[in-house]
FIDOFI-256662 format. One line per 4 residues: their letters; for each residue y, z, x of N, C-alpha, C. Coordinates in pm, 1 decimal, padded with zeros to 6 digits. Layout:
// residues N
A> Y:Z:X:Y:Z:X:Y:Z:X; ...
***
This chain:
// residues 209
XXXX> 13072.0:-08069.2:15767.7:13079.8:-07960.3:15669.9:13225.6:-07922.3:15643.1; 13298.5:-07950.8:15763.7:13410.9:-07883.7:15772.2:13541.7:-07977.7:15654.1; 13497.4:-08086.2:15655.4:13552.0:-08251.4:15581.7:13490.4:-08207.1:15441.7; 13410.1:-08197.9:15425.3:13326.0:-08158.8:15258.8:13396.7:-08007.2:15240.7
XXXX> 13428.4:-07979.0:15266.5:13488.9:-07807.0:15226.0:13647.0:-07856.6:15226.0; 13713.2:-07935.1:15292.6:13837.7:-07941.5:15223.9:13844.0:-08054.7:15140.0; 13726.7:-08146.7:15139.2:13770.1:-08238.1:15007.7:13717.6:-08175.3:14889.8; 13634.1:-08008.5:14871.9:13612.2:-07946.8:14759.4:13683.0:-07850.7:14685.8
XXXX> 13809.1:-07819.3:14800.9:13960.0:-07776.4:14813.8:14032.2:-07881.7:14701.6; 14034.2:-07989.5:14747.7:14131.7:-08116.0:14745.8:14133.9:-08128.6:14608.6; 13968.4:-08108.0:14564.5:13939.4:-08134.4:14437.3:14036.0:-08043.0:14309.0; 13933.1:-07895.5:14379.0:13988.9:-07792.9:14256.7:14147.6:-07789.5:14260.4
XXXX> 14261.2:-07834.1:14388.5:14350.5:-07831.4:14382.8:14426.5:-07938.8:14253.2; 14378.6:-08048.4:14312.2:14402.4:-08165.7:14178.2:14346.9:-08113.7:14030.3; 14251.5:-08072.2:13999.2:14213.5:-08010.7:13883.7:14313.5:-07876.9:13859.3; 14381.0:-07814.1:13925.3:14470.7:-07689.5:13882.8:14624.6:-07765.5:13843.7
XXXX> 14611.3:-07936.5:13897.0:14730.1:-07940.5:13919.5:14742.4:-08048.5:13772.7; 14620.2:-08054.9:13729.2:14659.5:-08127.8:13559.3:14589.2:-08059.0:13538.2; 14605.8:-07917.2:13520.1:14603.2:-07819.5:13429.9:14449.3:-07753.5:13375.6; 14358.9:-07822.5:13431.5:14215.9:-07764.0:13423.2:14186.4:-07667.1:13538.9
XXXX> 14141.0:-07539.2:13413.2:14071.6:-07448.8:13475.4:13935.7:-07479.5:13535.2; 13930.8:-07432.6:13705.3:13767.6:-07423.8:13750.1:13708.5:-07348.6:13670.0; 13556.2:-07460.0:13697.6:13434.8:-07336.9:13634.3:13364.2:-07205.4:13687.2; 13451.4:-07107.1:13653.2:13421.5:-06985.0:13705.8:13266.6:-06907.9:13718.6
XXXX> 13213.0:-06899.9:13816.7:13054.5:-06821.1:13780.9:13074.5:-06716.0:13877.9; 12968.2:-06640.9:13835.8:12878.0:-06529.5:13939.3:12785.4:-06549.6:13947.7; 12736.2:-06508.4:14096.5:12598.7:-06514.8:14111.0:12531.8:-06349.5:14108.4; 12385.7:-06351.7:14066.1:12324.7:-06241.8:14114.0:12198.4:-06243.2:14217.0
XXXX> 12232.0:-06152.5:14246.7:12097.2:-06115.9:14373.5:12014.0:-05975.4:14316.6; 11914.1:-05968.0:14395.7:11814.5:-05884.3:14322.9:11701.6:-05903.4:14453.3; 11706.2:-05767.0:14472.3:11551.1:-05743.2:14565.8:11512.8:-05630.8:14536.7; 11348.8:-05599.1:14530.8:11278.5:-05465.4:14489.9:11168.7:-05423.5:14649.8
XXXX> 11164.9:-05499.5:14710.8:11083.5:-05451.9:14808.7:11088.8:-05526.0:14938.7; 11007.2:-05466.3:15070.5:11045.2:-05534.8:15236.6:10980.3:-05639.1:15197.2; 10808.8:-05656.4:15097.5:10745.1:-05774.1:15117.5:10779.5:-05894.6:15051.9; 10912.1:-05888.2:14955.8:10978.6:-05942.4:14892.7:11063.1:-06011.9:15000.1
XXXX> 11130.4:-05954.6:15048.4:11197.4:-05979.4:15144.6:11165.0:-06078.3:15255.6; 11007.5:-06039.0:15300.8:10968.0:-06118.2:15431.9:10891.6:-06264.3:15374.6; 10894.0:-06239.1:15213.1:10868.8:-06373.1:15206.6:10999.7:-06505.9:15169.1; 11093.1:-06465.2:15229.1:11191.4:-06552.6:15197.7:11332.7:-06537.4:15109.1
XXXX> 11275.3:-06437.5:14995.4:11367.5:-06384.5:14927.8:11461.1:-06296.1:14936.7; 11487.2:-06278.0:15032.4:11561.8:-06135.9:15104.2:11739.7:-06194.6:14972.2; 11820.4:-06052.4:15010.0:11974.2:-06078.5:14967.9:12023.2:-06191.7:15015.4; 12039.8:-06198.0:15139.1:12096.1:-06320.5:15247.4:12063.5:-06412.8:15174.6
XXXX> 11974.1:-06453.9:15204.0:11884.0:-06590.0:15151.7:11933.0:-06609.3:15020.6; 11913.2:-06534.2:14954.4:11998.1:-06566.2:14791.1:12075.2:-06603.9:14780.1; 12151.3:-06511.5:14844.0:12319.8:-06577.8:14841.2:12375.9:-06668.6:14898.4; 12283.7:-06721.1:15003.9:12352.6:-06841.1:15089.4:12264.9:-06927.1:14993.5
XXXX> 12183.5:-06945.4:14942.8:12119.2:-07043.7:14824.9:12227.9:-07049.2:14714.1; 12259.8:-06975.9:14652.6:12348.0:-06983.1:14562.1:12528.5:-07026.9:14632.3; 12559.7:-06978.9:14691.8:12688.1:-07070.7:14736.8:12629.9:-07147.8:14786.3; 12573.4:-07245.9:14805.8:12542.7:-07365.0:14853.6:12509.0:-07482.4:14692.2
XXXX> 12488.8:-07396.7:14602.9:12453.9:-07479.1:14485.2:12634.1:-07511.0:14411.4; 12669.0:-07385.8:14404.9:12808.2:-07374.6:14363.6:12874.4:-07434.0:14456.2; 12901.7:-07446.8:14561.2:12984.4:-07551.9:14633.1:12936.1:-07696.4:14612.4; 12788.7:-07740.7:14618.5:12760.7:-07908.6:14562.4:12839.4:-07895.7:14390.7
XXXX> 12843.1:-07819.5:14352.7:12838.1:-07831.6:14189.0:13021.9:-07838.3:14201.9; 13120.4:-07815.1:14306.1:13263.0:-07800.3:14261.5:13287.2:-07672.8:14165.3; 13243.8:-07598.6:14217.5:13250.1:-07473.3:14082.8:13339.5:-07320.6:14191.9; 13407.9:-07234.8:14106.8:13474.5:-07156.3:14163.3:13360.4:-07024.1:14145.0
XXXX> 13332.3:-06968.2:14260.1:13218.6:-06832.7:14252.5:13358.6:-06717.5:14292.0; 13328.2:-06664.9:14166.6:13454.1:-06528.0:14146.4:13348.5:-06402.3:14208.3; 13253.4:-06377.5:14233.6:13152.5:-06246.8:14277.8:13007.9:-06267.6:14289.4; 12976.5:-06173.5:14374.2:12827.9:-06157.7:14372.7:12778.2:-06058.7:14370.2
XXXX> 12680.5:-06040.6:14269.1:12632.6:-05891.3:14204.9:12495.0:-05875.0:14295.1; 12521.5:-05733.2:14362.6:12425.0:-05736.7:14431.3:12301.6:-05620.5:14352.7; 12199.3:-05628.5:14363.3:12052.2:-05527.0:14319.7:11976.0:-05493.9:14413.4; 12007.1:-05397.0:14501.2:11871.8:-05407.5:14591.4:11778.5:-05261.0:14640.5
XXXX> 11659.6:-05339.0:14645.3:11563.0:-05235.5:14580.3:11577.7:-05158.7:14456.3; 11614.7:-05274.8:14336.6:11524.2:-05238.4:14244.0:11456.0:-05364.8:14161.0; 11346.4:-05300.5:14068.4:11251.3:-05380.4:14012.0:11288.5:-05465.4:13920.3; 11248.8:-05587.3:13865.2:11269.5:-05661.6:13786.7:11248.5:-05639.4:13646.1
XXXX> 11158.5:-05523.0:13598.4:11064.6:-05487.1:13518.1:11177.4:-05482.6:13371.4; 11284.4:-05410.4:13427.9:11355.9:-05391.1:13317.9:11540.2:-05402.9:13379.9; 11641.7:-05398.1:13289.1:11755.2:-05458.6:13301.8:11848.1:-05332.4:13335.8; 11705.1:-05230.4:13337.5:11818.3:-05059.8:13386.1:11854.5:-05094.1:13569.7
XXXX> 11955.1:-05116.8:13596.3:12009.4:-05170.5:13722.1:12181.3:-05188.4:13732.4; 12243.4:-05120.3:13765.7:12384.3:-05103.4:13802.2:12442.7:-05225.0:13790.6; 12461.5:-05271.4:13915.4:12487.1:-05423.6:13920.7:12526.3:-05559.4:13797.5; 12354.2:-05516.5:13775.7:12334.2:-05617.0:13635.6:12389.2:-05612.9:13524.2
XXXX> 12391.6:-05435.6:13526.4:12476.8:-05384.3:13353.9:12619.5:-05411.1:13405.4; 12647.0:-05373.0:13528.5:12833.7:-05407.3:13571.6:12859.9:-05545.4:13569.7; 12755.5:-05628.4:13560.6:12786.8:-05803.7:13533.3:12755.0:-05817.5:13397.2; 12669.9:-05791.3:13312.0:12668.6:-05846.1:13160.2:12808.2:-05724.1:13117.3
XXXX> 12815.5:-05635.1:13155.3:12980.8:-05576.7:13064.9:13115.3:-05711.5:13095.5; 13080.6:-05730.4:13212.0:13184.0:-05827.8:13229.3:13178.1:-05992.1:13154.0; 13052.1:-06028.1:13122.3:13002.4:-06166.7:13084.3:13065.7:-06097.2:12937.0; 13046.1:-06005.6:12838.5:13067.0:-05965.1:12725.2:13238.8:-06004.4:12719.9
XXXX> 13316.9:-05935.1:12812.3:13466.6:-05979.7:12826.7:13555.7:-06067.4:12864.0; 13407.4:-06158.9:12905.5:13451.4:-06332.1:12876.7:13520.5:-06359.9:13086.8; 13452.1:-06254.8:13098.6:13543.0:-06303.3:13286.7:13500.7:-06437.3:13324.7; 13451.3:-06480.9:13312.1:13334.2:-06607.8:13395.1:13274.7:-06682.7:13309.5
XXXX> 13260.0:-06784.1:13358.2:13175.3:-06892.2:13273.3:13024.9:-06928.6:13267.4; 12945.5:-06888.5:13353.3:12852.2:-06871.5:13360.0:12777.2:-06776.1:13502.8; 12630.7:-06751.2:13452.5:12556.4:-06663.2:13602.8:12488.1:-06783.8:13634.3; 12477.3:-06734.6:13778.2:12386.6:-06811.2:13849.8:12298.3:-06712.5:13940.3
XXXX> 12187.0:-06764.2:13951.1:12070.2:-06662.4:14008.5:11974.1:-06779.3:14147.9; 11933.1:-06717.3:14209.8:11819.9:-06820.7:14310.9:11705.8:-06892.1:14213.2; 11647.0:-06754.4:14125.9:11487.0:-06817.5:14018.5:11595.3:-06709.2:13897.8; 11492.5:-06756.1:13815.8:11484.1:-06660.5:13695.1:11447.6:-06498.3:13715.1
XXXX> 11372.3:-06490.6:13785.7:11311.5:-06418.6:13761.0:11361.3:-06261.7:13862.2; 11448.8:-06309.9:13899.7:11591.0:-06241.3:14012.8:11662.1:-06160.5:13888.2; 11690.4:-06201.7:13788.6:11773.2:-06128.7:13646.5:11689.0:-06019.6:13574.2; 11512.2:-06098.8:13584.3:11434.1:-06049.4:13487.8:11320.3:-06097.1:13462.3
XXXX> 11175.6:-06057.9:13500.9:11050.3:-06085.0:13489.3:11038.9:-06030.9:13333.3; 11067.5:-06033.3:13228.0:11035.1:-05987.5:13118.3:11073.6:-06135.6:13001.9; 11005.4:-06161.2:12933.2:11032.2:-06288.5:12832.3:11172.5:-06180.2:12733.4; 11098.8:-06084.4:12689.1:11153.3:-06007.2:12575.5:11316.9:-05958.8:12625.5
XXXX> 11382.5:-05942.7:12763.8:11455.6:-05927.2:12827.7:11563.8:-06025.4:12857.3; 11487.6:-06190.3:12888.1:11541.0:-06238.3:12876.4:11587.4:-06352.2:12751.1; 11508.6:-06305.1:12673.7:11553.1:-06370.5:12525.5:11697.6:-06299.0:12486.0; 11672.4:-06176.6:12507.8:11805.7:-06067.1:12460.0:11912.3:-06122.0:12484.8
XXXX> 11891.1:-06188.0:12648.5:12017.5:-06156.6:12702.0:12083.0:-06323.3:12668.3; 12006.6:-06418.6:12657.8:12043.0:-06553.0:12579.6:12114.7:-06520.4:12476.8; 12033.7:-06491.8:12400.5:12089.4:-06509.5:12269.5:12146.7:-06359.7:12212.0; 12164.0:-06268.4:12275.5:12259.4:-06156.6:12227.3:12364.1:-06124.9:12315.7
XXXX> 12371.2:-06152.2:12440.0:12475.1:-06123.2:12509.7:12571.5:-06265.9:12555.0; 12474.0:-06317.8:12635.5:12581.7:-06440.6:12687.5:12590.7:-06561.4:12612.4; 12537.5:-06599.4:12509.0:12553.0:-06705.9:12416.9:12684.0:-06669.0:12290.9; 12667.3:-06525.3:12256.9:12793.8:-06537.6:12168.5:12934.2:-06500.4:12280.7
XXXX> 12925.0:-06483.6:12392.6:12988.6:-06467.9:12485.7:13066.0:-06588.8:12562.3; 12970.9:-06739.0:12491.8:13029.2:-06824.9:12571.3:12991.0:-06828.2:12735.9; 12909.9:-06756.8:12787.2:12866.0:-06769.0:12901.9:12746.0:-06833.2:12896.3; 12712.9:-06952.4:12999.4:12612.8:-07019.8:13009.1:12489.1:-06936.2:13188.4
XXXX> 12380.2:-07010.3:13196.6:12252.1:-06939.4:13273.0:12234.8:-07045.0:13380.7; 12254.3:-07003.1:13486.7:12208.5:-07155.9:13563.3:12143.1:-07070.3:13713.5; 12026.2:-07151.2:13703.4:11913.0:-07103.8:13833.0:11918.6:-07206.1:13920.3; 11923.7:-07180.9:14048.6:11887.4:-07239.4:14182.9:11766.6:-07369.9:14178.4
XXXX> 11691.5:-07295.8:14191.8:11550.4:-07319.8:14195.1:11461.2:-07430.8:14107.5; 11561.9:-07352.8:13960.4:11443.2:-07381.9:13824.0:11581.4:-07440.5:13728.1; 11609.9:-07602.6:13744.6:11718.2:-07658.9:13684.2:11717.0:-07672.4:13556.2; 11787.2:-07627.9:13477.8:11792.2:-07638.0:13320.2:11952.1:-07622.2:13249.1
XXXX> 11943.7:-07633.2:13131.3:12101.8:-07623.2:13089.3:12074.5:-07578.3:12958.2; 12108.6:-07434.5:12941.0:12073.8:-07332.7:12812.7:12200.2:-07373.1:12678.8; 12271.9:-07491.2:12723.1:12312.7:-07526.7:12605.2:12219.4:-07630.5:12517.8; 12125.7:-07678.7:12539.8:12022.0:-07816.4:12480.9:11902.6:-07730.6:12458.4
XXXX> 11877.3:-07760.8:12372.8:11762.3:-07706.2:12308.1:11597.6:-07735.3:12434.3; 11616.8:-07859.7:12438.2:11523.7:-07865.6:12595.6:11510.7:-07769.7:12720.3; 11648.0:-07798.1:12734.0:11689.8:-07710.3:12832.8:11639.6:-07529.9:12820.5; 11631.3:-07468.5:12711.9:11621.4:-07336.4:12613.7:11463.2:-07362.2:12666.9
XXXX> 11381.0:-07468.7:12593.3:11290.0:-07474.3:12600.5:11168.5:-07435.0:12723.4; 11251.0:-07506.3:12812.1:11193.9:-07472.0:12954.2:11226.4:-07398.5:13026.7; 11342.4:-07309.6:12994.6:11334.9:-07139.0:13081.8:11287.2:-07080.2:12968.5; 11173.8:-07076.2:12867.7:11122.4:-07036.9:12804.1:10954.2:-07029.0:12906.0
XXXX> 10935.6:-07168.9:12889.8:10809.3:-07190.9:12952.3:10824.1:-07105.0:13118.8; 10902.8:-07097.0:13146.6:10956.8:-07058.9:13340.5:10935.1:-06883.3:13291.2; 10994.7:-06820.1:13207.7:10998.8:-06699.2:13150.5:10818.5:-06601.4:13144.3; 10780.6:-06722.1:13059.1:10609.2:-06710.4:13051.0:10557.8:-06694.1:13206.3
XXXX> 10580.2:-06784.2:13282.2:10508.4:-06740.8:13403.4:10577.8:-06611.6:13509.9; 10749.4:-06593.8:13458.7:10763.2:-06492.9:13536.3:10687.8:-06337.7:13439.0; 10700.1:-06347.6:13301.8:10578.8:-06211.3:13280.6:10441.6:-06287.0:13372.9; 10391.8:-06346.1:13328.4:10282.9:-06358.4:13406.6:10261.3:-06293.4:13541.5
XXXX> 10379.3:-06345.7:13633.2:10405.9:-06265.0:13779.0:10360.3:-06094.4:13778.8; 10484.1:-06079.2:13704.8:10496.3:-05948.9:13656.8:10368.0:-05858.0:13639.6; 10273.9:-05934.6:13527.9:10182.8:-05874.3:13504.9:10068.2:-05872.6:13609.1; 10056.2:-05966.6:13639.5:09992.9:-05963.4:13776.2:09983.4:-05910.5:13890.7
XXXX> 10109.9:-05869.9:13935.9:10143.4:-05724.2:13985.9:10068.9:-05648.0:13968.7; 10112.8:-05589.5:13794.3:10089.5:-05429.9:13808.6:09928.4:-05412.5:13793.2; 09872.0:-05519.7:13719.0:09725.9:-05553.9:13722.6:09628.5:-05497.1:13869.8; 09734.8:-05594.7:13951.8:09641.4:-05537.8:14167.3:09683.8:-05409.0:14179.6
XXXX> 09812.2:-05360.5:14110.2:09839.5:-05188.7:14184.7:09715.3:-05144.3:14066.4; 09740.0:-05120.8:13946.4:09625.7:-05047.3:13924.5:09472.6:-05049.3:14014.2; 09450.3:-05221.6:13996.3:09300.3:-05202.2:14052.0:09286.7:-05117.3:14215.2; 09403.0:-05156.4:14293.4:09405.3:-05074.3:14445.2:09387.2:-04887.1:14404.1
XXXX> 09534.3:-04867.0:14348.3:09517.0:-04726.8:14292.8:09320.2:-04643.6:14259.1; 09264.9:-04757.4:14159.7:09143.7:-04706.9:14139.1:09034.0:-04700.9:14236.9; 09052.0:-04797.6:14320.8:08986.6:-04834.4:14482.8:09012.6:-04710.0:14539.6; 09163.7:-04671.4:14616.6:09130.7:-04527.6:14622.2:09121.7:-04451.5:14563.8
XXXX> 09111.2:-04379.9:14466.0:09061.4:-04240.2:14398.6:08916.3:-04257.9:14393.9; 08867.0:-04377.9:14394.9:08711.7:-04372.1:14392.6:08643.6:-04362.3:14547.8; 08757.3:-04353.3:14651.4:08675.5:-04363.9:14792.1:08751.6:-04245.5:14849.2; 08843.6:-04135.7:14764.6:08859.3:-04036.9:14844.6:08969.7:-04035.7:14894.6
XXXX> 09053.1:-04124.9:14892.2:09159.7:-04214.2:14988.8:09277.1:-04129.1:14936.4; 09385.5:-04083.5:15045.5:09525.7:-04062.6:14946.2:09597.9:-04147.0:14892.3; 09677.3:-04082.8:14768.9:09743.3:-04155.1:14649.9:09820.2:-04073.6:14643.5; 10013.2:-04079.9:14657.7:10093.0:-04012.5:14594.1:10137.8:-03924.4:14738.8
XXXX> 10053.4:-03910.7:14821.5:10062.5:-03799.5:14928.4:09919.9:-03665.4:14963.0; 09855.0:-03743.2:14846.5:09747.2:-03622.3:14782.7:09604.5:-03685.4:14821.7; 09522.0:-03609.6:14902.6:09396.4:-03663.7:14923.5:09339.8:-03598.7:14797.4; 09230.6:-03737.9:14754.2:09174.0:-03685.8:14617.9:09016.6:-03707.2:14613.6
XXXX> 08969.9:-03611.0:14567.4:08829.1:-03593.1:14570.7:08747.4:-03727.6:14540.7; 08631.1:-03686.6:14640.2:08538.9:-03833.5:14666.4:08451.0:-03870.5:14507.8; 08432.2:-03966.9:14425.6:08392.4:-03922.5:14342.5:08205.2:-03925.3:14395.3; 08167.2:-03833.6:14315.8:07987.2:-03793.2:14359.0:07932.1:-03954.8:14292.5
XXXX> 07849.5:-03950.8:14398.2:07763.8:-04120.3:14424.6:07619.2:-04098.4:14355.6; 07576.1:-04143.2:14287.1:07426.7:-04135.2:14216.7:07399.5:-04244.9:14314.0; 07219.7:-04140.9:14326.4:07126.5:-04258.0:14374.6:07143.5:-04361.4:14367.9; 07109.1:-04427.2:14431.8:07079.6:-04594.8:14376.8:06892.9:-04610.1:14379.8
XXXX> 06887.1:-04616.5:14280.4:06677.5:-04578.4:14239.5:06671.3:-04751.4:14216.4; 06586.3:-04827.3:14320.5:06548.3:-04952.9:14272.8:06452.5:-04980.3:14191.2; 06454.3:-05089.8:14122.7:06370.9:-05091.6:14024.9:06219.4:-05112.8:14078.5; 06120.5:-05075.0:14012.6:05962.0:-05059.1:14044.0:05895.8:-05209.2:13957.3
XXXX> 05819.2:-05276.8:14067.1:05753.6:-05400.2:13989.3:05574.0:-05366.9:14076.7; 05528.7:-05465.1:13959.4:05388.0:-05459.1:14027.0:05317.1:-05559.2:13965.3; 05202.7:-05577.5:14068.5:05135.7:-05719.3:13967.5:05068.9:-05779.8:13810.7; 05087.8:-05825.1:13765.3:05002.4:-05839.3:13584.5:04908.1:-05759.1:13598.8
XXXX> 04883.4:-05659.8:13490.0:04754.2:-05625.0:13518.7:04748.2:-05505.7:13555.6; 04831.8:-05431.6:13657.1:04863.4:-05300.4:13749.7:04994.7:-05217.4:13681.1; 04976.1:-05103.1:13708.0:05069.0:-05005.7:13684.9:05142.9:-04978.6:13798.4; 05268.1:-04923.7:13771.7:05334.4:-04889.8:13922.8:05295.0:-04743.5:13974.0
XXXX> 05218.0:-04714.5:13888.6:05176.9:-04581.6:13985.4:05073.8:-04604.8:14089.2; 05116.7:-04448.4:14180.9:04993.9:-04478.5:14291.8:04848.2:-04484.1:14190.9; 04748.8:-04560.2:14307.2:04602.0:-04554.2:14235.0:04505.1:-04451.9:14247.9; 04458.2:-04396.5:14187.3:04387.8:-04296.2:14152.0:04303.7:-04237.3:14284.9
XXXX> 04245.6:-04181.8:14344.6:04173.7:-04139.5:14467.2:04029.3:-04126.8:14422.6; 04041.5:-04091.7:14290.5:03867.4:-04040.6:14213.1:03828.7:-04179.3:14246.0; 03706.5:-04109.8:14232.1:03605.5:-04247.7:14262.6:03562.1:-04357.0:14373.1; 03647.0:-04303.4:14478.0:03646.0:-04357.2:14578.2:03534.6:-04272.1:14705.7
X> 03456.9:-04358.0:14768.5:03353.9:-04303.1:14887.2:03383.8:-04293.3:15029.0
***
């Protein structure tokens, strides 16, 4: 490791020394929760995923924008807005993320940020995980399709919190901090059958000896 880290030295040195600039990136990180976390995705993990891509790639990593604990849902996040102000002023050459979906579970979110922020910006998108190159129309194509399944994620989510949420309020359970009333249970009246021919009522007593 120690031989591969100074011949990636050796490199960018010879490249500064006929006059080419390294390719400058940032990476971002992004976590919203512990169970996020315990499945692999923690900060750490990100970031040692991402310098590990940027060092195979020969590329210079100028920062790492950190997010943690908050949601993907939308792009209101410190971090993220303190890295696209900077992608707008041309610092870096491209982001790099672990997935897509580390920037932004939203299609509509991340269309914006293609094609209104970092494309007239000259900044290019590059994921860990999910390899593509947002200059080729292919490339566009398929963090398009990757986009679709992170709403999908997304929606899927909030889909199980609602249905849990309704699980308890219907069994009484607290929500919020607040125990909430049981809702009232109707009978359960089974249905009445009887043979061709017969009524389901009892049979008459008249007439009997």
């Amino acid at each position: 490791l120690e031989a591969a880290m100074r011949s990636a030295q050796a490199r960018r040195a010879a490249k500064k020394g006929n006059g080419r600039r390294p390719y400058r990136v940032v990476g971002y990180v992004r976590v919203s929760t512990d169970e996020q976390a315990d499945k692999g995705v923690s900060l750490d993990n990100q970031e040692e995923r991402i310098r590990a891509h940027v060092f195979a790639k020969d590329w210079e990593l100028t920062r790492i924008y950190r997010d943690e604990g908050w949601s993907g849902k939308d792009l209101r996040r410190p971090a993220a807005r303190e890295m696209l102000e900077a992608a707008q002023a041309k610092a870096f050459d491209a982001i790099i993320v672990y997935k897509v979906d580390r920037l932004t579970r939203r299609q509509r979110d991340l269309w914006h940020l293609l094609e209104d922020e970092l494309e007239p910006a000259g900044v290019g998108f590059v994921s860990v995980s999910e390899p593509f190159d947002t200059t080729m129309a292919i490339g566009k194509a398929c963090l398009g399709m990757i986009a679709v399944f992170a709403q999908l994620g997304r929606d899927t989510i909030a889909e199980r919190t609602r249905d849990v949420l309704a699980y308890k309020l219907a069994n009484g359970e607290r929500v919020d901090g607040r125990a909430q009333p049981k809702a009232a249970r109707k009978p359960c009246t089974l249905p009445q059958f009887a043979p061709m021919g017969f009524g389901t009522h009892s049979p008459s007593r008249q007439g009997r000896g």
